[in-house]
Phi, psi and omega in degrees: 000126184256189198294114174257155197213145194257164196193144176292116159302131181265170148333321185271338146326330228263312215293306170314320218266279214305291153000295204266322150005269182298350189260325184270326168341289165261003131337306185289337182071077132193074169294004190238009174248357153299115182221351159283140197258166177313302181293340154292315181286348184269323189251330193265352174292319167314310197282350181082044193256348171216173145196189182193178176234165201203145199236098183274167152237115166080248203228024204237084172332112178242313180214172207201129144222151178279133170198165208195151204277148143207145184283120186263139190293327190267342175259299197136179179303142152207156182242123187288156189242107161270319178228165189213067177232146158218150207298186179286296197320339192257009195283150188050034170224034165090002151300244205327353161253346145324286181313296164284341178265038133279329180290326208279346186282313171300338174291333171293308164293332154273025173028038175277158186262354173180155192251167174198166314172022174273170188197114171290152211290297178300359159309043239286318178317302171310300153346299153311278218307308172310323201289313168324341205252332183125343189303119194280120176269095163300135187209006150286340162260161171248163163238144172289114161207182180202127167259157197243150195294148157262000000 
């Protein structure tokens, strides 16, 4: 492993970003809840619809966090962290924390008022790391979705 450095994901990024995408899929055990396809990750990044940062070793994508500006009614700008992974090999050797206070820098630059979140409950690794970073793990919301036909 040579030295790693974080960097604003470029276009030429999305094909590794999606790679790991589907690499936290099956971590999560639901590699079949993936249904965005790489050209859904090509256009909507194009439209600014995410963005994300990426973790090389040499030229070589090792993690990725996703994130996108959203609003708390109660708070303020915030910026969300929809994914986080890094690959397995590189895990606990500090690329995740790379990553995140490269995340945590962009929120700050974009004046957001608070970064937010999920972290599945038996996820005990994800779980240390937050907490390690202060983080408050809420365990009073649930979450809500509904999915719409495309």
């Amino acid at each position: 492993m040579s030295e790693i450095t974080v960097r604003k994901a470029k276009k030429e990024d999305l094909e590794a970003i999606y790679g790991l995408v589907k690499e936290l899929a099956v971590y999560e055990k639901e590699p079949e809840a993936v249904t965005a396809t790489l050209k859904d990750y090509q256009n909507d990044f194009a439209e600014g619809i995410f963005e994300a940062n990426v973790a090389l070793d040499g030229e070589k994508v090792v993690g990725t966090t996703i994130y996108y500006m959203s609003y708390s009614t109660w708070k303020g700008k915030m910026l969300y962290l929809e994914d986080f992974v890094v690959k397995e090999a590189y895990r606990k050797k500090g690329v995740g924390q790379l990553l995140f206070d490269a995340y945590l820098a962009v929120a700050k630059e974009k004046k957001a008022v608070m970064v937010k979140w999920q972290v599945l409950d038996w996820n005990e690794p994800a779980l240390n790391f937050y907490v390690k970073n202060n983080a408050i793990i809420e365990k009073n919301w649930w979450s809500g979705k509904i999915f719409l036909e495309k």
